[in-house]
Every structure is written in structure tokens, then in C-alpha cells.
C-alpha positions as CSV (number, residue, x, y, z in Angstrom):
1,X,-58.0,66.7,36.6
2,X,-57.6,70.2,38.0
3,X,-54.6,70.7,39.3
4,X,-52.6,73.8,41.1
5,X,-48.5,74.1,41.8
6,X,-47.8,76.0,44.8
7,X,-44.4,77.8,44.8
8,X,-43.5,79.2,48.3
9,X,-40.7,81.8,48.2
10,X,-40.2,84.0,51.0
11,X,-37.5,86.9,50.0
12,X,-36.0,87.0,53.4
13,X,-33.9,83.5,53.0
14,X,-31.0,83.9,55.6
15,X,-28.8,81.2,54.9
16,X,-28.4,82.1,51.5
17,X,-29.5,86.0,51.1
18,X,-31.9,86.8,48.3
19,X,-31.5,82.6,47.3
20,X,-34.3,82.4,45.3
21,X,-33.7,85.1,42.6
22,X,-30.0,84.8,42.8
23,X,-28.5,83.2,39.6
24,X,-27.4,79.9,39.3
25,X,-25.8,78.9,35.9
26,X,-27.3,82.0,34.4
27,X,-30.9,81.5,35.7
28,X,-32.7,83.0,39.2
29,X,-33.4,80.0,41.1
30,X,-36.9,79.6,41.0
31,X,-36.3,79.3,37.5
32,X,-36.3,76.1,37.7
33,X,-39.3,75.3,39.0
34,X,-41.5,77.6,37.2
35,X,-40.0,75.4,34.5
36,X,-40.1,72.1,35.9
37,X,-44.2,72.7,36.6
38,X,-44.7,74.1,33.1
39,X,-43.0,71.8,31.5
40,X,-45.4,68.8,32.8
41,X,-48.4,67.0,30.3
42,X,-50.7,67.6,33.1
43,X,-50.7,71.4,32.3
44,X,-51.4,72.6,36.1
45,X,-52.1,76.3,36.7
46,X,-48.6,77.7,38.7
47,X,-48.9,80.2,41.6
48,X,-46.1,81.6,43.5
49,X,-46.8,82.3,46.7
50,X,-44.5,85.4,48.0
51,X,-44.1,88.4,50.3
52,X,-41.1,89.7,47.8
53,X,-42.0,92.3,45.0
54,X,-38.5,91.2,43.0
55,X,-39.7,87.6,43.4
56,X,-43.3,88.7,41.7
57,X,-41.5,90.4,38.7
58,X,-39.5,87.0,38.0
59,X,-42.1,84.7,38.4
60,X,-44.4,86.6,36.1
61,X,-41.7,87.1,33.7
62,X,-41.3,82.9,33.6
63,X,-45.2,82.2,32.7
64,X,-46.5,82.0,36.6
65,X,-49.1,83.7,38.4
66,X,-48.4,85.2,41.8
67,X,-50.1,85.6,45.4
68,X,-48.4,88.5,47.7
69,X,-49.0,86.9,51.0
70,X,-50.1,88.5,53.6
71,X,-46.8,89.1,56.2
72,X,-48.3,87.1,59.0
73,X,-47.7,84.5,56.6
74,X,-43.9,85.4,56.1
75,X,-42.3,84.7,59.4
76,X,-40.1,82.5,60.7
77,X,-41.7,80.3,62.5
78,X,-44.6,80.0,59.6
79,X,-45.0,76.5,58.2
80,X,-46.1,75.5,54.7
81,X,-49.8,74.5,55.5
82,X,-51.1,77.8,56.0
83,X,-49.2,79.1,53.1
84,X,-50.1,76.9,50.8
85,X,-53.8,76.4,52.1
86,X,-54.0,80.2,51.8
87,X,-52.8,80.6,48.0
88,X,-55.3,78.0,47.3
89,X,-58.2,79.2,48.4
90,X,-56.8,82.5,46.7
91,X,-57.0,80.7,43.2
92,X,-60.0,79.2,44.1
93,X,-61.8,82.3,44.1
94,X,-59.4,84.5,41.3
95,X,-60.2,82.1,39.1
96,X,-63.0,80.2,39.3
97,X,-61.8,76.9,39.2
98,X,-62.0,73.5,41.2
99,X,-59.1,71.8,41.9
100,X,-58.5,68.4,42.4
101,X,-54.9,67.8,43.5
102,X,-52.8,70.5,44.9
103,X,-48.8,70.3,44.7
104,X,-46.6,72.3,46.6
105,X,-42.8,72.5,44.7
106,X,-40.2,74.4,46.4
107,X,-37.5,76.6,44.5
108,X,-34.7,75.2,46.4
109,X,-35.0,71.6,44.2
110,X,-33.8,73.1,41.2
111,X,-32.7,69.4,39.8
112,X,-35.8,67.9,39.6
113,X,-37.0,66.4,36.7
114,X,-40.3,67.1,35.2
115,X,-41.0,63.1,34.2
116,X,-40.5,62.8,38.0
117,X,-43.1,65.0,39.1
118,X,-45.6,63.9,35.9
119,X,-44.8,60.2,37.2
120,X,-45.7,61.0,40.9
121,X,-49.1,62.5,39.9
122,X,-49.5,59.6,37.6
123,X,-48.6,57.4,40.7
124,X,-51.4,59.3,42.7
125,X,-54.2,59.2,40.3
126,X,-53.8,55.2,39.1
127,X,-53.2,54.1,42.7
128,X,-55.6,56.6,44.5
129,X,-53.3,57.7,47.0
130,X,-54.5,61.3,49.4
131,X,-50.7,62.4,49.4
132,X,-47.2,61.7,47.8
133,X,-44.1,62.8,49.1
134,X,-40.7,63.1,47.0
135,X,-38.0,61.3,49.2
136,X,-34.6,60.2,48.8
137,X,-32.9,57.1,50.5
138,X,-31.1,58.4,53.9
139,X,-30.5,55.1,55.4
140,X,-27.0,56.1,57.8
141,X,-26.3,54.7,61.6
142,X,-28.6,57.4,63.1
143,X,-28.2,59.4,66.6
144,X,-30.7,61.4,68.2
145,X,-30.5,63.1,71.9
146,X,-32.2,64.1,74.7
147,X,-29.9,64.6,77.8
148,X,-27.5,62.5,76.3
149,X,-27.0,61.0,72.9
150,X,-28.4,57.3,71.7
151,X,-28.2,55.2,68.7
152,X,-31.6,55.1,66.3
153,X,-30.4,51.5,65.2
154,X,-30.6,48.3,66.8
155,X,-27.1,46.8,65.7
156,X,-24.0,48.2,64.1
157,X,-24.2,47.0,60.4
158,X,-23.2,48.1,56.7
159,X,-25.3,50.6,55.3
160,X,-26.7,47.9,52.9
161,X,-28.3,46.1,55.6
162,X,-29.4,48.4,57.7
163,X,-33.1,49.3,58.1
164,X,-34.0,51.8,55.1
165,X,-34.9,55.4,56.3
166,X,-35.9,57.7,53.8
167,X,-35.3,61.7,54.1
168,X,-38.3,64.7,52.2
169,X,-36.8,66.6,50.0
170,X,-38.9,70.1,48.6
171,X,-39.0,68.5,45.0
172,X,-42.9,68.0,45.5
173,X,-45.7,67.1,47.9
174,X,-49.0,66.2,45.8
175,X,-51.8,65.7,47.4
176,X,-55.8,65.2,47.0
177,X,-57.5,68.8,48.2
178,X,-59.9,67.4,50.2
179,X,-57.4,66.5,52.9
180,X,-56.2,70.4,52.7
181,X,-56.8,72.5,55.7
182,X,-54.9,75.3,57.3
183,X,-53.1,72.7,59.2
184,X,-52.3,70.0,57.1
185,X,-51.4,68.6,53.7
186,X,-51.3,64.8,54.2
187,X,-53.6,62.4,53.7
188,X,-54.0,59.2,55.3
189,X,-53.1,57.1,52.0
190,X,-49.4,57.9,51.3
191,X,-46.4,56.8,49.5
192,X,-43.2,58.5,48.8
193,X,-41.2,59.0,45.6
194,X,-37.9,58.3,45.2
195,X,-35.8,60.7,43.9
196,X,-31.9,60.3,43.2
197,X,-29.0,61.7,41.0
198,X,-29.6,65.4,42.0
199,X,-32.7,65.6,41.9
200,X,-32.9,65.0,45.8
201,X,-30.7,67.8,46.7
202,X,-32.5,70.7,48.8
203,X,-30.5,74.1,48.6
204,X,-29.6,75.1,51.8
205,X,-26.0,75.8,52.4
206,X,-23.6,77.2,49.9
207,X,-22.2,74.1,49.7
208,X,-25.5,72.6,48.4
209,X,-25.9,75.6,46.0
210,X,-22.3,75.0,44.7
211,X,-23.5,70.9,43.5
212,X,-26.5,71.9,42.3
213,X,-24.1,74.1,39.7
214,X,-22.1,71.5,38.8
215,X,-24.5,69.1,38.4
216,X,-26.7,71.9,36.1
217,X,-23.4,72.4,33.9
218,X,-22.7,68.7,33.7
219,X,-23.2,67.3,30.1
220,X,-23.7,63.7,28.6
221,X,-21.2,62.1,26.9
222,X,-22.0,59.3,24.9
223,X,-18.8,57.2,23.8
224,X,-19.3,54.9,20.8
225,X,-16.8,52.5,20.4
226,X,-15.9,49.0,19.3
227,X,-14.0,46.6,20.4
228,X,-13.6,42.8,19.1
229,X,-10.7,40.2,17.7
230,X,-11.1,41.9,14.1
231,X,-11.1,45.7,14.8
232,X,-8.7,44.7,18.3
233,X,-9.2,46.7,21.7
234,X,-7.2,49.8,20.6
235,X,-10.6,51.7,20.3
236,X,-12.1,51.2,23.3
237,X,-9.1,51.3,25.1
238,X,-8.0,55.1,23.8
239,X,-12.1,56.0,25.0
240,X,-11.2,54.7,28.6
241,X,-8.6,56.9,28.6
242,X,-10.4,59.6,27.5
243,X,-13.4,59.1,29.6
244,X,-11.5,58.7,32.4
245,X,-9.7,62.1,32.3
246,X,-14.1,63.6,31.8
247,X,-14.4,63.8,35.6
248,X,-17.3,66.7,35.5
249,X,-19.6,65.1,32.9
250,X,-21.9,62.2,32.8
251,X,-20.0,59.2,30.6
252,X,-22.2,56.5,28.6
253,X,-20.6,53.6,26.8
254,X,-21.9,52.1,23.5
255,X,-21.3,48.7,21.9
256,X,-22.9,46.4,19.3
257,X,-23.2,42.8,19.9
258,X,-20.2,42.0,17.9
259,X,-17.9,43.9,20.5
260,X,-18.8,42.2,23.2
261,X,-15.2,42.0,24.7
262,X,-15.6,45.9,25.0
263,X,-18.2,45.4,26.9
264,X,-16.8,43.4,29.4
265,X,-14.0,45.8,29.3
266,X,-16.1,48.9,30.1
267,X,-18.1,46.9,32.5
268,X,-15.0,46.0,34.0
269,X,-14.1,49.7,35.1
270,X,-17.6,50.2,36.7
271,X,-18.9,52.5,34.1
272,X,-22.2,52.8,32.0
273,X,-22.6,50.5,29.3
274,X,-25.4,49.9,26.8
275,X,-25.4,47.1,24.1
276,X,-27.2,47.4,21.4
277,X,-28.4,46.7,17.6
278,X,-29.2,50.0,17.3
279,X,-27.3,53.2,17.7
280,X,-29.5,55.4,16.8
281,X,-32.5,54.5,19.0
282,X,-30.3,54.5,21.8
283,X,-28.6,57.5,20.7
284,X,-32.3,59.1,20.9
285,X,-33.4,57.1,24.3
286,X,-30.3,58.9,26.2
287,X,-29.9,62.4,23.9
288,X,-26.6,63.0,25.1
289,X,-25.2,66.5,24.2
290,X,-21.8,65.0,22.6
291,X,-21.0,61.7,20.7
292,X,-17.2,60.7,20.4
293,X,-17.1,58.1,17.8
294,X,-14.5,55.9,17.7
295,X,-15.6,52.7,15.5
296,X,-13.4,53.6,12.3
297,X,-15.0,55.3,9.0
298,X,-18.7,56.5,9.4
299,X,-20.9,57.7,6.5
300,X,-22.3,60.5,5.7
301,X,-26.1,59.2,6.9
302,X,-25.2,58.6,10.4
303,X,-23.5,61.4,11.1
304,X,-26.1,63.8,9.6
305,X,-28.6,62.1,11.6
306,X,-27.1,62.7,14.9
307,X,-26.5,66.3,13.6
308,X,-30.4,67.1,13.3
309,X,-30.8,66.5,17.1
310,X,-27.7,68.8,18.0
311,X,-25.4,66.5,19.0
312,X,-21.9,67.7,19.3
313,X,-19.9,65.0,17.4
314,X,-16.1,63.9,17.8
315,X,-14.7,60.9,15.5
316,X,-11.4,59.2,15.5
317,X,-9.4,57.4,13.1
318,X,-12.4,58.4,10.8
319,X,-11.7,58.6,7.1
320,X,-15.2,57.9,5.6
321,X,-18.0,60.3,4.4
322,X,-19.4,61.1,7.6
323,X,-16.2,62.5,8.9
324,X,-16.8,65.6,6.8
325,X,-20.0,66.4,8.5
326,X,-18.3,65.8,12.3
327,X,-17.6,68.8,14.7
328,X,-14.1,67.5,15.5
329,X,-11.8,64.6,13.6
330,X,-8.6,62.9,15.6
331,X,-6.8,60.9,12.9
332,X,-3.3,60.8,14.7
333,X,-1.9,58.0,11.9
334,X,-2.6,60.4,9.3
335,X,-0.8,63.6,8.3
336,X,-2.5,66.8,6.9
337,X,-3.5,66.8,3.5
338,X,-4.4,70.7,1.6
339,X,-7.8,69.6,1.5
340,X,-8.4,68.5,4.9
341,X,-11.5,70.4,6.7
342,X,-10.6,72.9,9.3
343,X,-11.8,70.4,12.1
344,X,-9.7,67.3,11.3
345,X,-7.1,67.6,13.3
346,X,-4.2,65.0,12.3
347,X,-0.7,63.5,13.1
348,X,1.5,62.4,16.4
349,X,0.5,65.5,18.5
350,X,-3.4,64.1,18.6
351,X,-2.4,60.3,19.5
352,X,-3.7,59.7,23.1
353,X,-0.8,57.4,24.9
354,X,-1.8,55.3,27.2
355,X,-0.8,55.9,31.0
356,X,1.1,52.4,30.9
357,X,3.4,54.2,28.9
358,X,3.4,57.9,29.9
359,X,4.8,55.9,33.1
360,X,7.3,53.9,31.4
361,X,10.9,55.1,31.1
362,X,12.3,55.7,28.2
363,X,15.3,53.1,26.3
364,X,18.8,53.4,26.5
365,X,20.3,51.5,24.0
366,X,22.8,48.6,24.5
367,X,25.8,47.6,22.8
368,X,24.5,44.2,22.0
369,X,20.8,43.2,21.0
370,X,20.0,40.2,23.1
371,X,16.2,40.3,22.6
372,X,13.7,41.1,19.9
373,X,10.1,41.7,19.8
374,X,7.7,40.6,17.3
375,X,4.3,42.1,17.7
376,X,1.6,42.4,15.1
377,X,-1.6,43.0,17.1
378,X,-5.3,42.4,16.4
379,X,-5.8,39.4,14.0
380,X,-2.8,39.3,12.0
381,X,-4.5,39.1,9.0
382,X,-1.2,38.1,6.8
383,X,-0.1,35.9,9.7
384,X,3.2,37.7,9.5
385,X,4.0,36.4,12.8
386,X,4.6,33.1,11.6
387,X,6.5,34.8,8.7
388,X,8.7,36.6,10.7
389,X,9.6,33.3,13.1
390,X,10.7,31.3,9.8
391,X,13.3,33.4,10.0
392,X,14.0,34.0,13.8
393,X,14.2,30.7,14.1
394,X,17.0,30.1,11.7
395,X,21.0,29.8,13.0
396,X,21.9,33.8,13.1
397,X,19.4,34.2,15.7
398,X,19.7,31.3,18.3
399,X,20.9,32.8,20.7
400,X,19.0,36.1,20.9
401,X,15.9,36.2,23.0
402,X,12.2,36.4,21.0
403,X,9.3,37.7,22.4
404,X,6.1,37.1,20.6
405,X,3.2,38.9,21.6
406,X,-0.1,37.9,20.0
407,X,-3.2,39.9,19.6
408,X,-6.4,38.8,21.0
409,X,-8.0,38.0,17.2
410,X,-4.8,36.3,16.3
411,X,-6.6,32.8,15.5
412,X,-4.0,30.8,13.5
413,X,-2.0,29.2,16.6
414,X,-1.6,25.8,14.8
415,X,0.7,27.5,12.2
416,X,3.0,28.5,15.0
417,X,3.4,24.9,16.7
418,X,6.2,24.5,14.2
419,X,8.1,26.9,17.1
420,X,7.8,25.0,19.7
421,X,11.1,23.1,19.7
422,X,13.4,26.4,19.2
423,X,13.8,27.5,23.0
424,X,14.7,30.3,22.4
425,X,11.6,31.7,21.1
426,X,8.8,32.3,23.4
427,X,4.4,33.0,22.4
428,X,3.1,35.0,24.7
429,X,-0.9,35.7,24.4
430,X,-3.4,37.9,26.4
431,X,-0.8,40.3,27.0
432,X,-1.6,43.1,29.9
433,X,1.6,44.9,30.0
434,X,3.2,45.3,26.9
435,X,4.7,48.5,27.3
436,X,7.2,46.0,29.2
437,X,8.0,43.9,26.2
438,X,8.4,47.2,24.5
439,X,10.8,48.7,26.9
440,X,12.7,45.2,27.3
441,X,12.9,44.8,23.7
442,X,16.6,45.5,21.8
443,X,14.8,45.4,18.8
444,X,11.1,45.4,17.7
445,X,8.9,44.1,14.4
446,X,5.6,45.0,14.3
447,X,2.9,46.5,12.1
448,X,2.3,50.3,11.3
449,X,-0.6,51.0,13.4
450,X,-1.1,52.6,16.6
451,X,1.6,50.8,18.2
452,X,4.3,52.5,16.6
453,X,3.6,55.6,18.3
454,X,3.7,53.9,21.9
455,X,6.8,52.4,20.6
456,X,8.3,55.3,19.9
457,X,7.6,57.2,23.3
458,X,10.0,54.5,24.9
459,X,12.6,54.9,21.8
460,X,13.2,51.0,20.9
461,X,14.7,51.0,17.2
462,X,12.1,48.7,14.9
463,X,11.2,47.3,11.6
464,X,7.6,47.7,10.4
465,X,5.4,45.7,8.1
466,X,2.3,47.3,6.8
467,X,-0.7,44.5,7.2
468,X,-2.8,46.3,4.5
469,X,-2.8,49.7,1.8
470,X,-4.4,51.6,4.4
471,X,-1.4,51.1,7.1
472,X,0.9,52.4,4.3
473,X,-1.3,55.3,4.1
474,X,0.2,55.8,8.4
475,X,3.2,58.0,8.0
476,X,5.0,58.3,11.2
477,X,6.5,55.4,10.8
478,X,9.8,56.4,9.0
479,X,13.3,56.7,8.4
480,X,13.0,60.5,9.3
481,X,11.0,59.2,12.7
482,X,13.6,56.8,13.5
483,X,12.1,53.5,12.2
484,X,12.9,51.0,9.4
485,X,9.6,51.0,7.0
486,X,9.6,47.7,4.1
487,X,6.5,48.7,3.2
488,X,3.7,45.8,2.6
489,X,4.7,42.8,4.5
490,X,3.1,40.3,2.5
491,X,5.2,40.6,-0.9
492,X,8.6,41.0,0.9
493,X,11.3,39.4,0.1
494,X,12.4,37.5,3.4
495,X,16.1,37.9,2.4
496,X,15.7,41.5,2.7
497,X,14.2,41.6,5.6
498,X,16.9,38.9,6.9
499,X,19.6,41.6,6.0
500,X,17.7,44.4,7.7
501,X,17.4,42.3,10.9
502,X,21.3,41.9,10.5
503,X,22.7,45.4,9.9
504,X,20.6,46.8,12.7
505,X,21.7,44.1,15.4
506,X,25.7,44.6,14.4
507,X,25.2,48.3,14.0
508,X,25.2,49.9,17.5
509,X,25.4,53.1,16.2
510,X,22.1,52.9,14.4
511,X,20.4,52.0,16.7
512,X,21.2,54.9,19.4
513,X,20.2,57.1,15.9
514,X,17.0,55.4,15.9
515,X,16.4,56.0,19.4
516,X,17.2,59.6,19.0
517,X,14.8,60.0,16.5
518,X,12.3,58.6,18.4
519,X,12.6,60.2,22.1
520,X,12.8,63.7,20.3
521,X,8.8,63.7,20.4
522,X,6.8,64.4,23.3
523,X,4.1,61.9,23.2
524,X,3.4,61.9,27.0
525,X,1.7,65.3,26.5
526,X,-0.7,64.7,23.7
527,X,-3.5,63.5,25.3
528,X,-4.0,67.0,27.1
529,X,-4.6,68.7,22.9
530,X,-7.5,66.2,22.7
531,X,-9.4,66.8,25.6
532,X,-8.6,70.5,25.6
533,X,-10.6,70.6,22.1
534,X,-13.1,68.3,23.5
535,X,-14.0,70.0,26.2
536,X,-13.9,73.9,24.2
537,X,-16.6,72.0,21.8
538,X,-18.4,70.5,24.3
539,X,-19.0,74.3,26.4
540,X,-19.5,76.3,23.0
């Protein structure tokens, strides 16, 4: 089919002066839709249709052909029929051609989408409509007024069940030319199309220019995280935080189908989230312009694939091939090593706390230790909870207070029945507030992962176990740092650890040393060096 774009744009706009060649994010507005109608499959012939000399330099300079209207045609009071009518018998004649569907686009729509104007004229042709109209929902409790005011609705009710009323926008009005006259541009077959997320908004107030900005300089983030009993929640849970301090992008979750539980998590706070089997075809169905990575050590293949399409790329806790070829590297457990890349950026001031703790206070010590913590998160792969209650639950420590805090993979809860007699040990599972236990803690075990960083913003004095080699790889969690490291948990001599326990609960004074080490680091601000380099990639 034949088909023609119609671009009215008068120069004398009065709301906005000189709107349609002023810039908006580096562009004249009718940009846009130059663009837009270019842009289609359908490959229509553009024409804009203006009184404005400026506006006829522009528009040529942007790949459309221009009309200078007569002035009759300019005024006020002038409606779009005659305009558009006029430029089309214009092209008619220039030339030479017959045209089958004519589609007026207005500058002020500078959203719009060119797959929703190629599916509208899709629409048109397969259901062999005269006219469609874009529209957006506008469905309110409606007033209108002749002497007086009066309601447009029946009954009071929610917006949701109210009758649906639907508002044009300029984004497009396509229609069949032989319903075309100087008067008119709608044929008696008509639908509507449905425009939303922008795409509605008409520019007419300065106020409607300053959205269609933001929404123009608004980018897609794409969050890729995991989040199950094996790797824990600690992932997904540091991109919540994240994502929640992106107000001015767009924010897409990503899970497999073994992280489930992140999903529900993520669905949980009302934001986007796609599982999948595949991250790269729904990497490529969404193109976002920035992928923040946080499912442990990618390789080098992955990453270089989501390089070819231009994808900014941010990984944490990444110590695999891939993170070599990443624009930006947070690996807050690790410190800097000579050969690190310019872009990993590493240690305590790059660990994201989480606001539970930003808004807990900090210890102060107490003379006596009347509770301890034992906390080993994820799946305990050593089971050194049980470990660790073989010997809290021996005479020296009846008549302290322990917590045990379980993480959600922790599977082995027959090996801790054993515990059930000793009253004054207490399981505790599915755990929402454990900055609590933290802060009500005298004296904490745990592993040497992320926790002891949240640990250490509240300043409780603790012994740490390494799980695995690649926690004793974590280095923050040391004498120097105000923590008692026995290295690998699983060959330790329980006599030693025993004797630990001891000199720390009769030694007051090591304890307040401990808890100076800790509170001298400001945790609470760290976040803010994360997304400050996010957000300097993500506008380069």
C-alpha cells in the first residue's frame, strides 16, 4: 500500500513559543516524529505541512519533505482536516502517486513508538477499518457544565469500575483516503489504539514538555540476580536495594527457575520480574541499556556477548573470566590486588548495607555477656551450627542466652534436635530482622561472608569460621578490623575455639577493643559510592 504521513506544525505555538523546533534532550521536537514515521516497515512518504521557514529547514534536514501552507491555513481557529486534506492533494499531484491510507502524526507525541504506529496500520489493513485513532485510557469521575456543573457518571465508584472513557492523543490518526475530504478524516469503521507508558502524552504545557524529558532520558536497567537455599538471598536482596534507590530509570528483574524464592521476593515489592531458561534471549527481547549482574562469577562468553549489543555491564562479587571484560566490578569481600583492572572496584567502602541496619544503632558493650549469637547463613554447608551448639550446650555456657539463626537453605534440622532439652538455647528460622539479633547479641559466631560487614556497622565483638577457601580469601574480617578469625571452621580444634569463647566472655576490655575497631568504619555511607559510579556509567 501507498501510504503518506502528515506532519502539521504551525510556528506560531503559544503555549510553548517556537515548541516544535525547540530542543528537547538535544533534539528539535519534531524530531521525533520525522523519526518515528521513518523508522516504520511500511516505508510511507513524510510531508510536513508548515507556514514556518525554520520548521522547513529542520524537517528537510531529518529526511522529510515539506508543504508551506498557505496562511489561511495557519490560524487559530484552523482545524486539521483542511490542513491535512490540502497537503494531500499537494503530494498527490508533486508526485504522482496514489495513496491508499493517509496518517496525520503530530510533533507534540514525541514518545511514541514506531511498532505502535506499524501495529495500528497493521490493525487497519487485516481488519479493514476506514479510520484508527491512537487513544489512551481516561476513565476519571467526569464533570461537564452548562449553567451549572453535573456529573458525567451515573454512580460514585472506584476508577476500576467505572465506565471506561478513552481520551485522542496526536500520536496518529490513520485513515482510508477515500473517506478524506476538506472536512473530515474519519470513516465510519473505527477503532482506537491504545497507547500507554508515554507514549500517550500530548505536549502542551511546560509541565508535559518537562515528562516527556525525563521519560526520553530514562534508561533500562536490567538486574540479573539469583536467589535460592544454596547461593542464599544476599544477592537479590543487595539488587533491591539498589534498584530501589534508581527512581529515574526503568528497573527489570531476572531469575532462572532455580531462584524461584527471588522471584517471589521481587514480585513481592511490585516490581518487574521475568523468569527464565535463558538470559540471553531475554536479555535481547528487552535490550536494556545496562545489566548489573549479581549471580557470582560469570565467564568470559557471556559477558562478551552482552558487550556486542552495547550493554553497559556492572557485576558484583564476580571473580570469574567474564569479570575482566565488565564495565564496572563491586567485590566488597575482596581487597585490591596490583593486578586488579582499573574498573574493579573492591573492599568495605563498596559493600551496600542494608537500610535495616543503616537504621540500627550502634553497640555499647556490657560488662557481662549474657547472650551469644550463632549465625551461619545460607546452607551451612559444614553444619557448623550444630558444631558450634556441642559446645554451647556444655556447663560453662548454661546460663548465657543462645540465639541461633538459621539460613533459609540450612536443611539438616534433625542434627539439631539433640538441642532441644538445653533451655537455654533457642533455633530460630526464617528470620526477617536479624540486624536485631545482631544488635542484641554480647557476642556473635558466624561465617566470613557478607554478614560480617553488617555486623560490624553495629560493632558486636565476634568469632568467624570460614565455610569454604574462598571465604578465607574475605579479608575484612580480622584482628586489625576488630574480629577474632580461626580460619577454616571445619578442621578446628573445638578446644580452641572453647578457649576463645572463654577469654572474650571474661575479658571486658576486649571486647569494647573489638567494638572500637569495628564502629571506626562508616558503612552507613557506602551504598551512595556504588550508585554514584552506576549512574556516571550509565549517562557516559
Amino acid at each position: 500500500m501507498n501510504i503518506l504521513v502528515v506532519i502539521p506544525a504551525r510556528g506560531g505555538s503559544k503555549g510553548i513559543p517556537r515548541k516544535n523546533i525547540r530542543a528537547m534532550n538535544n533534539h528539535p521536537l519534531i524530531y521525533y516524529v520525522i523519526h518515528t514515521a521513518k523508522m516504520s516497515k511500511f516505508k510511507p512518504d513524510i510531508v510536513v505541512s508548515t507556514d514556518d521557514d525554520e520548521i522547513i529547514t529542520y524537517s528537510k534536514k531529518f529526511g522529510a519533505m515539506t508543504i508551506k501552507r498557505d496562511s489561511s491555513l495557519s490560524l487559530d481557529e484552523t482545524t486539521l482536516d483542511p490542513v491535512v486534506y490540502d497537503a494531500y492533494n499537494l503530494m498527490k499531484s508533486k508526485i504522482q502517486k496514489k495513496y491508499d491510507i493517509v496518517i496525520t502524526m503530530q510533533p507534540t507525541s514525541p514518545i511514541l513508538k514506531t511498532i505502535s504506529l506499524d501495529n495500528a496500520i497493521e490493525k487497519l489493513i487485516k481488519n479493514e477499518l476506514d479510520t484508527i485513532i491512537s487513544a489512551c485510557d481516561d476513565t476519571h469521575l467526569m464533570w461537564g457544565k452548562n449553567m451549572e456543573f453535573f456529573p458525567l457518571y451515573e454512580k460514585r465508584l472506584n476508577r476500576q469500575f467505572l465506565p471506561k472513557t478513552y481520551k485522542e492523543t496526536g500520536g496518529f490518526l490513520i485513515t482510508k483516503t477515500d473517506v478524506i475530504s476538506q472536512t473530515n478524516r474519519i470513516g465510519k469503521k473505527l477503532e482506537l489504539y491504545l497507547l500507554d507508558n508515554g507514549e500517550e502524552i500530548d505536549i502542551d504545557t511546560y509541565e508535559d514538555w518537562a515528562i516527556c524529558e525525563y521519560l526520553m532520558k530514562r534508561k533500562r536497567i536490567m538486574f540479573i540476580v539469583t536467589g535460592n537455599k544454596q547461593d542464599g538471598l544476599g544477592h537479590v536482596n543487595r539488587a533491591m536495594l539498589l534498584a530501589n534507590d534508581i527512581l529515574d530509570h526503568e528497573i527489570i528483574f531476572v531469575v532462572n527457575y532455580e531462584s524461584e524464592m527471588a522471584y517471589d521476593i521481587v514480585n513481592s515489592n511490585n516490581y518487574k520480574c521475568i523468569i527464565t531458561d535463558d538470559f540471553i534471549e531475554t536479555i535481547n527481547d528487552y535490550n536494556p541499556d545496562m545489566i548489573i549482574n549479581d549471580i557470582l562469577d560469570t565467564d568470559k562468553k557471556y559477558i562478551q556477548t552482552l558487550k556486542k549489543s552495547n550493554i553497559k555491564i556492572v557485576n558484583f562479587e564476580d571473580v570469574g573470566d567474564g569479570s575482566l571484560y565488565a564495565d564496572l566490578v563491586f567485590n566488597a569481600l575482596y581487597k585490591r590486588k596490583e593486578s586488579d583492572p582499573q574498573h574493579y572496584y573492591t573492599g568495605e567502602k563498596y559493600f551496600c548495607l542494608r537500610n535495616e541496619f543503616i537504621y540500627t544503632d550502634c553497640k555499647m558493650i556490657k560488662k557481662e555477656v549474657n547472650n551469644i549469637l550463632v549465625t551461619f547463613g545460607g546452607t551451612d554447608e559444614n553444619n557448623l551450627t550444630k558444631e558450634m551448639l556441642e559446645i554451647l550446650s556444655q556447663d560453662d555456657f548454661l546460663n548465657i542466652k543462645i540465639d541461633v539463626v538459621l539460613g533459609i537453605g540450612y536443611d539438616r534440622h534433625e542434627s539439631l534436635k539433640q538441642f532441644d532439652n538445653f533451655k537455654h538455647i533457642k533455633i530460630w528460622t526464617d528470620v526477617k530482622n536479624i540486624s536485631d539479633f545482631i544488635f542484641n547479641a554480647d557476642l556473635i559466631i558466624t561465617a566470613s561472608g557478607r554478614t560480617v560487614y553488617e555486623i560490624a556497622s553495629i560493632g558486636t565483638p565476634s568469632i568467624v569460621l570460614a565455610q569454604n577457601e574462598r571465604e578465607l580469601t574475605h579479608p575484612f574480617a580480622c584482628e586489625e578490623n576488630g574480629f577474632i578469625n580461626l580460619g577454616l571452621g571445619i578442621i578446628l580444634d573445638k578446644e580452641l575455639i572453647k578457649l576463645k569463647l572463654g577469654q572474650l566472655i571474661s575479658s571486658f576490655e576486649l571486647r569494647t577493643e573489638m567494638n572500637r575497631k569495628m564502629l571506626s568504619y562508616d558503612f552507613k555511607s557506602n551504598k551512595k559510592n556504588v550508585i554514584k559510579l552506576i549512574k556516571e556509567l550509565l549517562e557516559q
